[in-house]
C-alpha positions as CSV (number, residue, x, y, z in Angstrom):
1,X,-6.6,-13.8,-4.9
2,X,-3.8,-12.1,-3.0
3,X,-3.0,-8.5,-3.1
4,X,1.1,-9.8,-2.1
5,X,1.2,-9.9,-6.4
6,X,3.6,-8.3,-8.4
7,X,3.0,-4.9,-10.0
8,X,2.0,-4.4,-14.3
9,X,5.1,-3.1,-15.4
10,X,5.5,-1.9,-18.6
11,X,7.4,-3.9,-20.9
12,X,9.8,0.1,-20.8
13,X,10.9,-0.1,-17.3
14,X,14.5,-1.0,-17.1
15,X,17.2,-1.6,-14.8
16,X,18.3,1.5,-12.9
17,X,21.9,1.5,-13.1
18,X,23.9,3.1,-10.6
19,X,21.6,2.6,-7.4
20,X,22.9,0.7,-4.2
21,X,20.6,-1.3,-2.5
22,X,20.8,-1.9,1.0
23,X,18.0,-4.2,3.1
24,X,17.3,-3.3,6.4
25,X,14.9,-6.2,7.4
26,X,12.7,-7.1,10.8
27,X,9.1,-8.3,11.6
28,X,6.4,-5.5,11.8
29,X,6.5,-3.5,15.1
30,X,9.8,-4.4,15.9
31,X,11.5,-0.7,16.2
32,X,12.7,-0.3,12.4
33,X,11.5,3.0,11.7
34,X,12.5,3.9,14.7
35,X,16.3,3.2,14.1
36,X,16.0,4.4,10.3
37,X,17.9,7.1,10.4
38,X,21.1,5.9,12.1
39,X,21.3,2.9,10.5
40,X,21.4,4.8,6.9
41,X,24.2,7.3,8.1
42,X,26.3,4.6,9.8
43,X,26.1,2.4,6.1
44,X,25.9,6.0,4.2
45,X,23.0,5.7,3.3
46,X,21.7,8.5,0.8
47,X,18.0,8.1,0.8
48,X,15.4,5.7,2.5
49,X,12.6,4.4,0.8
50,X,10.0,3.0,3.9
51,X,6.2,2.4,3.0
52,X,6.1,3.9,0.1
53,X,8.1,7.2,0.8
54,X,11.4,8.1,-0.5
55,X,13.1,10.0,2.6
56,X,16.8,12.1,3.2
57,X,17.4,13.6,6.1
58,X,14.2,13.6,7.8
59,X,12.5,15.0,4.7
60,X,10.1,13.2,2.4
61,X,11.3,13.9,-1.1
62,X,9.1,11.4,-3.1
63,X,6.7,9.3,-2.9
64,X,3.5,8.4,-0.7
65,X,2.9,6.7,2.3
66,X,1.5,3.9,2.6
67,X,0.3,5.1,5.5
68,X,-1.9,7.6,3.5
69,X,-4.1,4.3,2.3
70,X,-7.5,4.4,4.3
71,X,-7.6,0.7,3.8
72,X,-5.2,-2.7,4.1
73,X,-4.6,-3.7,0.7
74,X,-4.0,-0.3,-1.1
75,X,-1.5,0.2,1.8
76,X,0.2,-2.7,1.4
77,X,-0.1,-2.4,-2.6
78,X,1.5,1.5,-2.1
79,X,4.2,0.1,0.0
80,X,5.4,-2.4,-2.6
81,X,4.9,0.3,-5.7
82,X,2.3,-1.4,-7.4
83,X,0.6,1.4,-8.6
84,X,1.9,2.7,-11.7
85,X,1.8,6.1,-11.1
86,X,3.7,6.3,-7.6
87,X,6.0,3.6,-9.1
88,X,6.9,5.8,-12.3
89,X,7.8,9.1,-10.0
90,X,10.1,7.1,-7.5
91,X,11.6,5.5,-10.6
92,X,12.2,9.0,-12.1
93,X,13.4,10.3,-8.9
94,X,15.8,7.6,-8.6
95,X,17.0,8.2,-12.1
96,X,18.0,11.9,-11.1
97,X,19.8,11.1,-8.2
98,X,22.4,8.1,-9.2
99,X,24.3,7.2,-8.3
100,X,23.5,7.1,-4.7
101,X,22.6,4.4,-1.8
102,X,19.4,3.4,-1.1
103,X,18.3,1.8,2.4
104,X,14.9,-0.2,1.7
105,X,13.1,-1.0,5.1
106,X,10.8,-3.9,4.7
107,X,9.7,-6.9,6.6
108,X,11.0,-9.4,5.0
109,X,13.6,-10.2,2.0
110,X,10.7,-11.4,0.2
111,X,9.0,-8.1,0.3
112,X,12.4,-5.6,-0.2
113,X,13.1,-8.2,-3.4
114,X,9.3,-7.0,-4.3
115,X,10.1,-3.5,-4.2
116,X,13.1,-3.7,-5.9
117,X,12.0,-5.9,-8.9
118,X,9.1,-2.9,-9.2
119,X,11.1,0.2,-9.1
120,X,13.9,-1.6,-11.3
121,X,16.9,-1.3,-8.9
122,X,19.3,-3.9,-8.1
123,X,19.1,-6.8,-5.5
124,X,20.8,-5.7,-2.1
125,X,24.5,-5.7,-2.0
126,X,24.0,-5.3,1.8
127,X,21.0,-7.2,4.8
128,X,20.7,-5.6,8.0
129,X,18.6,-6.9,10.3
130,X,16.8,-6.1,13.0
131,X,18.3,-8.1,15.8
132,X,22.3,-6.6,14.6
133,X,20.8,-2.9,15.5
134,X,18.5,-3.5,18.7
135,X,18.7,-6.2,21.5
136,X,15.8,-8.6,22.3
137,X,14.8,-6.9,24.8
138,X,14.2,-3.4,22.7
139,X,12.6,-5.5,20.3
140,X,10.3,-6.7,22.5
141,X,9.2,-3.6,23.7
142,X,8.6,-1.9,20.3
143,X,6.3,-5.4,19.9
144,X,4.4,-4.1,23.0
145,X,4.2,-0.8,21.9
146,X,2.4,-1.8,18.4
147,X,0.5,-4.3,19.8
148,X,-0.7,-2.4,22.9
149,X,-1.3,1.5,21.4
150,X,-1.3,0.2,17.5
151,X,1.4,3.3,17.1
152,X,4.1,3.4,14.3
153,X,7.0,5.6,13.7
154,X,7.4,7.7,10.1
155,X,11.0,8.6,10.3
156,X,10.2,11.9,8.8
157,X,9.4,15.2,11.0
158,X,6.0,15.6,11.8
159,X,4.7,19.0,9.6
160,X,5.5,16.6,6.9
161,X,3.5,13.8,7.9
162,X,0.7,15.5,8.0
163,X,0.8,16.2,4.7
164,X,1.1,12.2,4.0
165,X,-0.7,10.3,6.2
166,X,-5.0,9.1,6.8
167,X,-4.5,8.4,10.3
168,X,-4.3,10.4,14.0
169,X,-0.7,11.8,14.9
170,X,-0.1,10.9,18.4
171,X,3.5,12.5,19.0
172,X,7.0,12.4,17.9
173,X,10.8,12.1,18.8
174,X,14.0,13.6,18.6
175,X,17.2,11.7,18.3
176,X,20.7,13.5,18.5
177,X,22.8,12.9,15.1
178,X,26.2,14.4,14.1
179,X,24.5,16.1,11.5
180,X,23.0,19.0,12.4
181,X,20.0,19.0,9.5
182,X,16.9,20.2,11.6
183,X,14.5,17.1,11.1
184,X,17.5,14.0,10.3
185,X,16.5,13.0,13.8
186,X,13.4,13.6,14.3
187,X,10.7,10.7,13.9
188,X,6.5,11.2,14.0
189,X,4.5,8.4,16.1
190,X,1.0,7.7,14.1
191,X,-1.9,5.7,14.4
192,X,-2.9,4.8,11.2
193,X,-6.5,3.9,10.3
194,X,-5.9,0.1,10.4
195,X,-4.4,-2.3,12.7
196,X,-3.2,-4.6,10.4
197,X,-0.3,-4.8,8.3
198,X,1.3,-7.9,6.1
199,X,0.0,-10.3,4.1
200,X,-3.5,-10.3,2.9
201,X,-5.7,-12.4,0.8
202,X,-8.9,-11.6,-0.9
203,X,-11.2,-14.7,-1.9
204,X,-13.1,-13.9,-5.1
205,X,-16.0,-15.5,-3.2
206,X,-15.3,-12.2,-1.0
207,X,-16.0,-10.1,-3.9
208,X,-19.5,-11.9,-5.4
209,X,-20.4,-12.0,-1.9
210,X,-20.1,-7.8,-1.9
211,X,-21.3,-7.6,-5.6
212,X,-24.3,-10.0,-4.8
213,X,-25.5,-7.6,-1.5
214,X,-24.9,-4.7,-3.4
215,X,-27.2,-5.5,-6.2
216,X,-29.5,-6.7,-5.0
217,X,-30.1,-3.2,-2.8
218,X,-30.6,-1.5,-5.8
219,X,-33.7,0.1,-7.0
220,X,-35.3,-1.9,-9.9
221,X,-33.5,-5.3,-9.3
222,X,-36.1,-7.8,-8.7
223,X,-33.4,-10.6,-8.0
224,X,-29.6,-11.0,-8.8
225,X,-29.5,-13.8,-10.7
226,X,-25.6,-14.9,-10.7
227,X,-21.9,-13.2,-10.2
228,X,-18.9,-14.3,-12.3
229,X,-15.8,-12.9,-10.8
230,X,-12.6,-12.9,-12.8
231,X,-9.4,-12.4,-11.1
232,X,-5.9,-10.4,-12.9
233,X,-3.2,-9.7,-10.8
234,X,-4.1,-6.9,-8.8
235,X,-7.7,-6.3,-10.3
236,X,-10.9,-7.9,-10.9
237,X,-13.6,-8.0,-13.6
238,X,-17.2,-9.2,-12.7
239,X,-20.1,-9.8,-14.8
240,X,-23.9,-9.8,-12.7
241,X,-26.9,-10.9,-13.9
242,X,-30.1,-9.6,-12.7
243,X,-33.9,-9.7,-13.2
244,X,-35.1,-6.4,-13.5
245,X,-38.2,-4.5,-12.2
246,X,-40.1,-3.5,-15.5
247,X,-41.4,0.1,-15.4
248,X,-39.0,1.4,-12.4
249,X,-36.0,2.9,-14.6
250,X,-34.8,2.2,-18.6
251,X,-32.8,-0.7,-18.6
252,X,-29.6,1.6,-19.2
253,X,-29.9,3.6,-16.4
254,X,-30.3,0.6,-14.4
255,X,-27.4,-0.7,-15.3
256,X,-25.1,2.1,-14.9
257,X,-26.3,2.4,-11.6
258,X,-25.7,-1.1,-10.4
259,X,-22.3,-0.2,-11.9
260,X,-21.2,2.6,-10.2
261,X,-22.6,1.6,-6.7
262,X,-19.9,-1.7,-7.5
263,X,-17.2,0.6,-8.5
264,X,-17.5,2.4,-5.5
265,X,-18.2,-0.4,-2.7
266,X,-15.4,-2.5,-4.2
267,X,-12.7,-0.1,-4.4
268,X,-13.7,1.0,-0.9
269,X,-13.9,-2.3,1.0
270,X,-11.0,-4.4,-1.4
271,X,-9.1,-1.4,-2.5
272,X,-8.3,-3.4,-5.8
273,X,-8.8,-2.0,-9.7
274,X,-11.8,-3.1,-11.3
275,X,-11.2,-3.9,-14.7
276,X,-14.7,-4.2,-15.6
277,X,-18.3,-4.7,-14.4
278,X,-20.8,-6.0,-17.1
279,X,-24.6,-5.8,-15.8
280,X,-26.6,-8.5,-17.7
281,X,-30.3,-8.0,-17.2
282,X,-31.2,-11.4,-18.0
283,X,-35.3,-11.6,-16.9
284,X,-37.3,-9.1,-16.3
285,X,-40.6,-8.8,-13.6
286,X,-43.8,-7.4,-14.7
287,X,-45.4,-6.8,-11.1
């Protein structure tokens, strides 16, 4: 089960007409960000969209950062617009402001095609990549920099990060443009909660494994008896069956317990959708 899937769109969502798409493509940690901002005036460049955010001028104005996500995979699933509500506001943004240029940062084609295909816009008339902007050695040194201090540049100024973002603010940077906007140039280093960033599967073994621990911690289960999981696109479904502790709690309350603990331990440590949990207590113990 990989969270790298593409979003539930509604059968509705249609092409946005009138929206340029421009790539601008590198491996993670390799100074994108960074070099954001004058790469999008020097192809003209109205808006950026970068992890989830929809950015002009140094100011965020749309979106969410993926950034924001306290965990891998709803960071990864914010930066590719896979959930419906983020995806539905960009769109409507996007609507407004056509016909413009848009410069979609990503890590690979694969990824910017991803985001595209979500928010309905074009493929990209135009690829820049990383190594036509920055020489090796930059490159290399943004590389140390992630890898070192685990820090990443939000090209947006820093009072509005901290309004959009999970993780510790370490600094931020000033670059000279020709505009003289007061944040265009300036950039906010972060450390976000996690390390990683990229692809990221999820085993369904992964998730009985968690359902299994968690149920069996539960007050009045004498024994999980089995875990089904079912796996959709971006959520799960799970059916558990127990044997039950006669005389500790009514069956229903039982239940809904084991239900919401799931709910709650699932979304935190998976960060997919659960599409539904059924508890089937199929024995029960008179001790």
């Amino acid at each position: 089960m990989s969270c790298n899937c593409n979003a539930n769109k509604d059968s509705n969502e249609q092409k946005i007409e009138g929206v340029k798409v421009i790539a601008f493509v590198g491996p993670a940690g390799t100074g994108k960000s960074q070099r954001a901002q004058l790469v999008a005036n020097s192809l003209g460049a109205d808006y950026i969209i970068d992890d989830g955010l929809v950015i002009r001028k140094g100011q965020i104005v749309c979106g969410k950062s993926a950034k924001a996500e306290k965990n891998q995979v709803k960071a990864i699933r914010r930066a590719l617009f896979q959930f419906k509500d983020h995806r539905e506001t960009v769109r409507a943004f996007l609507k407004k402001a056509k016909p413009c240029t848009v410069m979609v940062i990503s890590t690979s084609l694969g990824m910017v095609e991803r985001i595209t295909d979500n928010l309905g816009l074009d493929a990209p008339e135009e690829i820049v990549r990383i190594e036509d902007v920055a020489s090796q050695e930059e490159i290399q040194n943004a590389r140390r920099e992630r890898t070192a201090k685990g820090q990443h540049v939000i090209p947006v100024s820093h009072v509005q990060v901290r309004r959009n973002f999970a993780g510790k603010l370490v600094g931020r940077l000033k670059v000279l443009l020709g505009d003289k906007s007061a944040n265009e140039g300036e950039k906010t280093i972060v450390r976000p909660p996690f390390r990683f960033y990229g692809n990221l599967n999820i085993e369904p073994t992964a998730i009985e494994q968690i359902a299994k621990f968690v149920a069996a911690g539960t007050r009045g289960v004498a024994k999980v008896l089995g875990v089904d999981v079912k796996s959709f696109d971006d959520s799960v479904a799970l059916s558990i069956q127990v044997k039950a502790i006669c005389g500790e709690m009514q069956f229903t309350e039982l239940g809904n317990l084991i239900r919401k603990k799931l709910y709650r331990a699932i979304s935190t440590f998976t960060g997919l959708d659960i599409k539904k949990i059924d508890i089937i207590i199929q024995e029960v113990d008179f001790r």
